[in-house]
VEXNUDREN-316167 format. One record per residue: residue in three letters; residue number from 1; z, y, x of N, C-alpha, C, O in turn. Coordinates in Angstrom, 1 decimal, padded with zeros to 4 digits, m for minus. Example, Ala and Ser with C-alpha at 12.3 -4.5 7.8 and 13.67 -1.06 7.14 Angstrom:
REM VEXNUDREN-316167
+-----+-----+--------+--------+--------+--------+--------+--------+--------+--------+--------+--------+--------+--------+
| res |   n |   n_c3 |   n_c2 |   n_c1 |  ca_c3 |  ca_c2 |  ca_c1 |   c_c3 |   c_c2 |   c_c1 |   o_c3 |   o_c2 |   o_c1 |
+-----+-----+--------+--------+--------+--------+--------+--------+--------+--------+--------+--------+--------+--------+
| ALA |   1 |  007.8 | m005.7 |  013.2 |  007.8 | m004.5 |  012.3 |  007.8 | m003.3 |  013.2 |  008.5 | m003.3 |  014.2 |
| SER |   2 |  007.1 | m002.2 |  012.8 |  007.1 | m001.1 |  013.7 |  007.9 |  000.0 |  012.9 |  008.0 |  001.1 |  013.4 |
+-----+-----+--------+--------+--------+--------+--------+--------+--------+--------+--------+--------+--------+--------+
//
This chain:
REM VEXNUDREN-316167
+-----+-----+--------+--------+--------+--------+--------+--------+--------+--------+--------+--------+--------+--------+
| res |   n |   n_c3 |   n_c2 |   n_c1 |  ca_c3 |  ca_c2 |  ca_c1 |   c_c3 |   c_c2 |   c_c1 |   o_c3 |   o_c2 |   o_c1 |
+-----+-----+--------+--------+--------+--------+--------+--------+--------+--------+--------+--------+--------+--------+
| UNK |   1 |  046.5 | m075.1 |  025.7 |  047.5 | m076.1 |  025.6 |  048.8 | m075.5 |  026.2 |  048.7 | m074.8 |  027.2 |
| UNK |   2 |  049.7 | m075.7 |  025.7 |  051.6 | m075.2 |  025.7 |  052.0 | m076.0 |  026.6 |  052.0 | m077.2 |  026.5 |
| UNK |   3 |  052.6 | m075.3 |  027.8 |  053.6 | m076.6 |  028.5 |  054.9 | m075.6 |  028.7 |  055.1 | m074.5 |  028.1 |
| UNK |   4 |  055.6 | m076.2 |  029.8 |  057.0 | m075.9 |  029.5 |  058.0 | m075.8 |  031.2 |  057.9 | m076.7 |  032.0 |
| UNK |   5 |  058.7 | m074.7 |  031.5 |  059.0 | m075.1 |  033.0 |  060.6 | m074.7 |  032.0 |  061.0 | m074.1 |  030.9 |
| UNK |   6 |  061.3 | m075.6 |  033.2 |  062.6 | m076.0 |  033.0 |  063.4 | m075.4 |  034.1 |  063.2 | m075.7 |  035.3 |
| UNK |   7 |  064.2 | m074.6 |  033.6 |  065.0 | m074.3 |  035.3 |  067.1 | m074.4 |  034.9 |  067.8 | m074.0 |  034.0 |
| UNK |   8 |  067.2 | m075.2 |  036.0 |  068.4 | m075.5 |  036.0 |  069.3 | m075.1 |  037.0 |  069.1 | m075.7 |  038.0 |
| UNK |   9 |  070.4 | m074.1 |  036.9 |  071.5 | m073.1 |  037.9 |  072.6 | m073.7 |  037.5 |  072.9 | m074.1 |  036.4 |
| UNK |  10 |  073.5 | m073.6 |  038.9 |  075.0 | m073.5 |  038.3 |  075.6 | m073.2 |  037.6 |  076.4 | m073.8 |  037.0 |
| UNK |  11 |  075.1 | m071.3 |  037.5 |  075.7 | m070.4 |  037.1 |  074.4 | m070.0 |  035.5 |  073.2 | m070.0 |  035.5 |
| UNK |  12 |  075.2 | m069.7 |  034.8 |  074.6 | m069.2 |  033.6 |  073.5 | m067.7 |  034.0 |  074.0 | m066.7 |  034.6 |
| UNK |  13 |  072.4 | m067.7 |  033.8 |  071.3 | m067.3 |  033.9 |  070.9 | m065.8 |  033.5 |  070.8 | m065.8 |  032.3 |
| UNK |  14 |  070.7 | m064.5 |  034.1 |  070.2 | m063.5 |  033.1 |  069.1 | m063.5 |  033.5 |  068.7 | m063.7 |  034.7 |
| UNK |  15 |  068.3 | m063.2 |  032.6 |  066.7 | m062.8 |  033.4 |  066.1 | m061.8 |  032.3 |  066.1 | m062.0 |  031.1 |
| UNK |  16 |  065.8 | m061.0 |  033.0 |  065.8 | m059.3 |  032.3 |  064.1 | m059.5 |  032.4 |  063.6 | m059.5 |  033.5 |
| UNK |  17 |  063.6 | m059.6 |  031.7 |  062.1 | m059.5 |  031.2 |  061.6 | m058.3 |  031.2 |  060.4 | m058.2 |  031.4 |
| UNK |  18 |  062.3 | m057.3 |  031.1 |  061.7 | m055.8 |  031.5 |  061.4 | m055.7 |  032.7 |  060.5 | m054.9 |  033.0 |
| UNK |  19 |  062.1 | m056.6 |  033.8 |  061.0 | m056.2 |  034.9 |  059.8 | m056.5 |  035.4 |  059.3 | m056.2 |  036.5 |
| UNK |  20 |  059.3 | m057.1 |  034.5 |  057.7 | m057.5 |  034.0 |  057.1 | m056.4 |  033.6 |  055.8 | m056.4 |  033.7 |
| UNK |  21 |  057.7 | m055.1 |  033.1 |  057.2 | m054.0 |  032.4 |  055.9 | m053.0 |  033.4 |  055.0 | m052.2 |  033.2 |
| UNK |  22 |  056.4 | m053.7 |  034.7 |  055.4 | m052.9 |  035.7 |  054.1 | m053.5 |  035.8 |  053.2 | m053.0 |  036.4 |
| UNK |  23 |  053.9 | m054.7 |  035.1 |  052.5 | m055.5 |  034.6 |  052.1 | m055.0 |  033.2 |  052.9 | m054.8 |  032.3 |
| UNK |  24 |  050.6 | m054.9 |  033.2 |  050.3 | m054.6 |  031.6 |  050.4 | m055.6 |  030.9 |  049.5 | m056.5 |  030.6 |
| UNK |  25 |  051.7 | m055.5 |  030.5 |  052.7 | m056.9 |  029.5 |  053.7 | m056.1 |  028.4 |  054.2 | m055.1 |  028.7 |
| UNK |  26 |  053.8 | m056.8 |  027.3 |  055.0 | m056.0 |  026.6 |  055.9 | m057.2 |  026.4 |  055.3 | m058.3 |  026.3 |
| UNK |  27 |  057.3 | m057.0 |  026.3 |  058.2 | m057.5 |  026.0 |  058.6 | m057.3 |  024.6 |  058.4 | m056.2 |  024.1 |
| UNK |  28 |  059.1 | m058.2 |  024.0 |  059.8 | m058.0 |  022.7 |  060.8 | m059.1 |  022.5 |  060.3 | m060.2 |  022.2 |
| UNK |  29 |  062.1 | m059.0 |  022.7 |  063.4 | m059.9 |  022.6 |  063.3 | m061.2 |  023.9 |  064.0 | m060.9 |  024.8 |
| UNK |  30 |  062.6 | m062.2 |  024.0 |  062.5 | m063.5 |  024.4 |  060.8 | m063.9 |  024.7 |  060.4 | m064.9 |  025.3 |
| UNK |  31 |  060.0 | m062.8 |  024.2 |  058.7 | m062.9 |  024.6 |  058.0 | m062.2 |  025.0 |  058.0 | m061.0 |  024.9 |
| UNK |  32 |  056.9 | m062.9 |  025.7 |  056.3 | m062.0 |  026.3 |  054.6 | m061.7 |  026.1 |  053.9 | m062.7 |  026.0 |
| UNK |  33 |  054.1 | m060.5 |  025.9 |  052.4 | m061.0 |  025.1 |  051.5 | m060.1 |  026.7 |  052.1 | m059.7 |  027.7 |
| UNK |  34 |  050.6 | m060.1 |  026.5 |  049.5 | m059.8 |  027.4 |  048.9 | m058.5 |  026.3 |  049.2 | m058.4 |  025.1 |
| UNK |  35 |  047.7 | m057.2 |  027.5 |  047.7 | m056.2 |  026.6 |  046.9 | m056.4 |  025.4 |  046.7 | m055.4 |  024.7 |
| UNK |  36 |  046.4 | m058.0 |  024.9 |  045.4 | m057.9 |  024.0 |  046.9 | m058.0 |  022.8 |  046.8 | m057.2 |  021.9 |
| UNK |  37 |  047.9 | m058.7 |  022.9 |  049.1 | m058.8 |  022.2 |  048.7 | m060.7 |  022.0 |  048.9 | m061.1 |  020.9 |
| UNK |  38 |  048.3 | m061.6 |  022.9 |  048.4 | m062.7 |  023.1 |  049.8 | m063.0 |  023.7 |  050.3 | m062.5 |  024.6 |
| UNK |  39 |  050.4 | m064.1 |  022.8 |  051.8 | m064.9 |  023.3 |  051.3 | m065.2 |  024.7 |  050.1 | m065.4 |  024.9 |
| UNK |  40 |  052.1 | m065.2 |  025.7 |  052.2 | m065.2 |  026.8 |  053.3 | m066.6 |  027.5 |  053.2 | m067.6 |  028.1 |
| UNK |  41 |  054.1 | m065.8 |  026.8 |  055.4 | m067.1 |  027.1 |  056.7 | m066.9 |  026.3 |  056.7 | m065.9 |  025.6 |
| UNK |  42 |  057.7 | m067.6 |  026.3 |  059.0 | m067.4 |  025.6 |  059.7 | m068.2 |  026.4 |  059.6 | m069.4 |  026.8 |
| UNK |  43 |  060.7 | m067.1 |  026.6 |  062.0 | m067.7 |  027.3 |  063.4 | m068.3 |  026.4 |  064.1 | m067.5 |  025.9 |
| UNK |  44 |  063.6 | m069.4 |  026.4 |  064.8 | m069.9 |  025.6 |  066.1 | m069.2 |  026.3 |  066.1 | m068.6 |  027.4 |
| UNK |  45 |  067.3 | m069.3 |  025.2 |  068.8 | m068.9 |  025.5 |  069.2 | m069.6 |  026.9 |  068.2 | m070.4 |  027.0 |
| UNK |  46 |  069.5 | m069.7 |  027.4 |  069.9 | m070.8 |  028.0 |  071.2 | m071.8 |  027.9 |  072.2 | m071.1 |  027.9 |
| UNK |  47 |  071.5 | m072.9 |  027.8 |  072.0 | m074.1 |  027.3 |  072.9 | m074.7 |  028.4 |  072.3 | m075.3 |  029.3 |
| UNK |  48 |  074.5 | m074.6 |  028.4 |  074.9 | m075.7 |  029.1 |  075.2 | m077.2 |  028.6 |  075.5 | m077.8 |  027.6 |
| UNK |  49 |  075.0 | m077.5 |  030.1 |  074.9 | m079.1 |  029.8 |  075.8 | m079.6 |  030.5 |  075.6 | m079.9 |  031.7 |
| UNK |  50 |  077.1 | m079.9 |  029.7 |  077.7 | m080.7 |  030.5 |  078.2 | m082.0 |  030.5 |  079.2 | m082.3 |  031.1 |
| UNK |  51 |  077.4 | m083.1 |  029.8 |  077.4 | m084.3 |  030.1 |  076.8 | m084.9 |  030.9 |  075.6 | m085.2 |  030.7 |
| UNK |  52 |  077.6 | m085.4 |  032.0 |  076.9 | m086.4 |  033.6 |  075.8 | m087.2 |  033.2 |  075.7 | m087.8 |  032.2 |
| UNK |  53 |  075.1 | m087.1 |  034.0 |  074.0 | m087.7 |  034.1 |  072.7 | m087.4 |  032.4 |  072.1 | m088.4 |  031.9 |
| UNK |  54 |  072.7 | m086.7 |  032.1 |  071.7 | m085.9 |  030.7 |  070.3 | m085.3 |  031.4 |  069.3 | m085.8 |  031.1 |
| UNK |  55 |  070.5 | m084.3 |  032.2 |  069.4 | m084.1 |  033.1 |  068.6 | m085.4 |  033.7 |  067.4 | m085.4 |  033.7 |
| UNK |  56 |  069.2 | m086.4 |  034.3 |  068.1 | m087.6 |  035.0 |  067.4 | m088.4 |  033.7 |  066.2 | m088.7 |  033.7 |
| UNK |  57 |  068.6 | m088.6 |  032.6 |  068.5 | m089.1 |  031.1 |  066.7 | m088.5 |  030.5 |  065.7 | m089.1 |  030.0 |
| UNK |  58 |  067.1 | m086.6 |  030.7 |  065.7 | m085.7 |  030.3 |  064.7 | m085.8 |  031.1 |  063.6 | m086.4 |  030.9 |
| UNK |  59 |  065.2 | m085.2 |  032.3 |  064.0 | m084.9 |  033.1 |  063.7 | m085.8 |  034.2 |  062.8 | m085.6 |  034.9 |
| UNK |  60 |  064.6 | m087.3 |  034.4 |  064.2 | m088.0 |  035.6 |  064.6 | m087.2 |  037.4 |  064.0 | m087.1 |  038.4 |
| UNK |  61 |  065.6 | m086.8 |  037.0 |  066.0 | m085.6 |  038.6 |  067.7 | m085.8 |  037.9 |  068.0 | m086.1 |  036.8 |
| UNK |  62 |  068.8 | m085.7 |  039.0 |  069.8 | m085.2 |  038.7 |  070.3 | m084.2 |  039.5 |  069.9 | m083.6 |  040.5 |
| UNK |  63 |  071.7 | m083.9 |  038.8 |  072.0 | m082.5 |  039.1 |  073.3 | m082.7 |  038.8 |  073.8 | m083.6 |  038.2 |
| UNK |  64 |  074.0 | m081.4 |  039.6 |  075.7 | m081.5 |  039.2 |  076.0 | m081.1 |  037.6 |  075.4 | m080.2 |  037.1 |
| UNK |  65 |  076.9 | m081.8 |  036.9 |  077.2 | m080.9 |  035.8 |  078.6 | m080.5 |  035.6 |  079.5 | m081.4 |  035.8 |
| UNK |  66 |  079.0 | m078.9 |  035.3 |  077.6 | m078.6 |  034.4 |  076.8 | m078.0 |  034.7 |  077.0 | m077.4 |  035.7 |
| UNK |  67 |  075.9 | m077.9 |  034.3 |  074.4 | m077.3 |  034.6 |  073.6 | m076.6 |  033.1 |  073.5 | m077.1 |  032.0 |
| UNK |  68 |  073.2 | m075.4 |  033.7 |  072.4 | m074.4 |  032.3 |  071.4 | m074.4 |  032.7 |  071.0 | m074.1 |  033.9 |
| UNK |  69 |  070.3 | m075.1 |  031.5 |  069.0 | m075.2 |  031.4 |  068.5 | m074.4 |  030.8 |  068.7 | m074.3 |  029.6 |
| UNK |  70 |  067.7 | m073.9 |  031.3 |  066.8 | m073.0 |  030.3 |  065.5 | m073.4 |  031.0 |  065.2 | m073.7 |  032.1 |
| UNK |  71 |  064.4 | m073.1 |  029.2 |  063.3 | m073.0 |  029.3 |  062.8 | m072.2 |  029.0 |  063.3 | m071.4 |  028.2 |
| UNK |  72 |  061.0 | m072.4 |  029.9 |  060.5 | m071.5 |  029.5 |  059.0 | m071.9 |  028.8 |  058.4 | m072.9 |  029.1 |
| UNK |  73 |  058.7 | m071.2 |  028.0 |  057.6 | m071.8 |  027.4 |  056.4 | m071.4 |  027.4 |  056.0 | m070.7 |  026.4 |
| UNK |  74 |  055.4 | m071.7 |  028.4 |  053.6 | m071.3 |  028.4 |  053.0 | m071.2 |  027.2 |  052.4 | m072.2 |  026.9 |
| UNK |  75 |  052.9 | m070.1 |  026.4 |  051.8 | m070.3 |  025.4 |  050.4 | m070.8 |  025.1 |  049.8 | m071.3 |  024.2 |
| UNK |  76 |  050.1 | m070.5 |  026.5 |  048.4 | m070.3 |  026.9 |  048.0 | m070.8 |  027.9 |  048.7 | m070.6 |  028.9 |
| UNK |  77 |  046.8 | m071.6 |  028.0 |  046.5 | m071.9 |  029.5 |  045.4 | m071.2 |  030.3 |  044.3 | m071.6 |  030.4 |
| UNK |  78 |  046.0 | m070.4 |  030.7 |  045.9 | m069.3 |  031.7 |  046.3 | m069.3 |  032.9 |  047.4 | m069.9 |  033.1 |
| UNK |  79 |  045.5 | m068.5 |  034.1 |  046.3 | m068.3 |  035.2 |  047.6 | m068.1 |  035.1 |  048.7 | m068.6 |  035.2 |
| UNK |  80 |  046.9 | m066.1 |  034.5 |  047.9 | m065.5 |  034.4 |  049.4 | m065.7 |  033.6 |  050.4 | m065.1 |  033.9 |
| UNK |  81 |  049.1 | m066.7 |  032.7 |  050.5 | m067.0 |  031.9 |  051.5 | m067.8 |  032.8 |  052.7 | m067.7 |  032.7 |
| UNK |  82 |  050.6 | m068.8 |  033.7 |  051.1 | m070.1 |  034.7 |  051.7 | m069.1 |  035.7 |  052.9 | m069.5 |  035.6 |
| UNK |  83 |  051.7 | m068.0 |  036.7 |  052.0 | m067.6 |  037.1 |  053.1 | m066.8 |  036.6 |  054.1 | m066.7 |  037.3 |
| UNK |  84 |  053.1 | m066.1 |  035.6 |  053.8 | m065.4 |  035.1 |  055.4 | m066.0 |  034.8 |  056.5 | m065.5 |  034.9 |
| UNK |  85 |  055.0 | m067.2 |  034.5 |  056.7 | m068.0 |  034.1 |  057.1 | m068.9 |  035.3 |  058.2 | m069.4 |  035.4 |
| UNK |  86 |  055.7 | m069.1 |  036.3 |  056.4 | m069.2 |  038.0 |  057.3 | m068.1 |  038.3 |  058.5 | m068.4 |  038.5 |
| UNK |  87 |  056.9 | m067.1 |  038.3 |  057.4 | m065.8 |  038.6 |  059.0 | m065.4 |  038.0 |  059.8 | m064.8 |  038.6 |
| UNK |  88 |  059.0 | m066.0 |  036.7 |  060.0 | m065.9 |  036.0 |  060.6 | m066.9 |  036.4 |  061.3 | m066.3 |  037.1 |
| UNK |  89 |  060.9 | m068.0 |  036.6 |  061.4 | m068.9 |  036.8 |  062.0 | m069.2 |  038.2 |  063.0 | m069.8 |  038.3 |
| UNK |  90 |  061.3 | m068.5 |  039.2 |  061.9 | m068.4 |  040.7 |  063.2 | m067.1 |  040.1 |  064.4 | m067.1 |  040.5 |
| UNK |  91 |  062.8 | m066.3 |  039.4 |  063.9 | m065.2 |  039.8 |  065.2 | m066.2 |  039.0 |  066.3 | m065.8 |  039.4 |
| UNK |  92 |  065.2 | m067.0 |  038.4 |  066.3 | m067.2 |  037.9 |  067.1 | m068.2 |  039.0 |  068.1 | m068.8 |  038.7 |
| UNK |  93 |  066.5 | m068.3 |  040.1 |  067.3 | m069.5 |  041.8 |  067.9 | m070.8 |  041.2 |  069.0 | m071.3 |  041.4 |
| UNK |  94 |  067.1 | m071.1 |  040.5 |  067.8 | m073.1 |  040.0 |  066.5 | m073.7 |  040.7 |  065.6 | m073.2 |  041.5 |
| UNK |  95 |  066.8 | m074.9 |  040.2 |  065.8 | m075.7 |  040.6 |  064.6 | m076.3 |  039.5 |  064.8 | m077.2 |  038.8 |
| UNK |  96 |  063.7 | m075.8 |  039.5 |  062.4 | m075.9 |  038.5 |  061.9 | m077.2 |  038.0 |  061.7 | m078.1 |  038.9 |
| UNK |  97 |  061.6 | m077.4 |  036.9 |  061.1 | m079.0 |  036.6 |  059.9 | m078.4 |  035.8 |  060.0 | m077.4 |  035.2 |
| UNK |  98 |  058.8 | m079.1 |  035.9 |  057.5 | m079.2 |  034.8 |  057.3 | m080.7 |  035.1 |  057.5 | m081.4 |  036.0 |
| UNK |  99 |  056.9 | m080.7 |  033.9 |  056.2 | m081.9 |  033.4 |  054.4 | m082.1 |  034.8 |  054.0 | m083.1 |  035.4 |
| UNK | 100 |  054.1 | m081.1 |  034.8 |  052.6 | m080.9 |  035.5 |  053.2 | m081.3 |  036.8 |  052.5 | m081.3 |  037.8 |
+-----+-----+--------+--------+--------+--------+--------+--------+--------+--------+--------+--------+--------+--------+
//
């Protein structure tokens, strides 16, 4: 089953996926696979939002706007995938939403 973490920064977001390369993972644009070549995760563009109050509207939390959301998306339920877009999602310093 597919779930989804949400991370929301002041500042517009880079998150360089190559530095995952030191895990046996390959990258390709926005995704990420495991060595069997299993989807892993995908990271969305990230999205500003700047209409007040949209985030409490989505996710039930508010936030200053504007605010850039990006997600990220679990393919698999897995440790390793659950961790893997924890991991990703701390480097990007917003504040994290899941559904879980």
């Amino acid at each position: 089953m597919s779930r989804e973490l949400i991370v929301l920064t002041s500042e517009k977001p880079t998150l360089d996926l190559q530095v995952l390369a030191s895990l046996p993972l390959h990258v390709t644009g926005n995704y990420v696979f495991d060595a069997e070549d299993r989807l892993l995760l995908r990271v969305q563009e990230p999205v500003l939002i700047s209409v007040p109050g949209e985030t409490e509207r989505l996710l039930g939390i508010e936030s200053a706007t504007p605010v850039w959301w990006t997600e990220i998306h679990i393919a698999t339920a897995s440790p390793e995938a659950d961790h893997l877009a924890q991991r990703c999602a701390e480097t990007l310093d917003g504040t994290i939403w899941t559904a879980r």
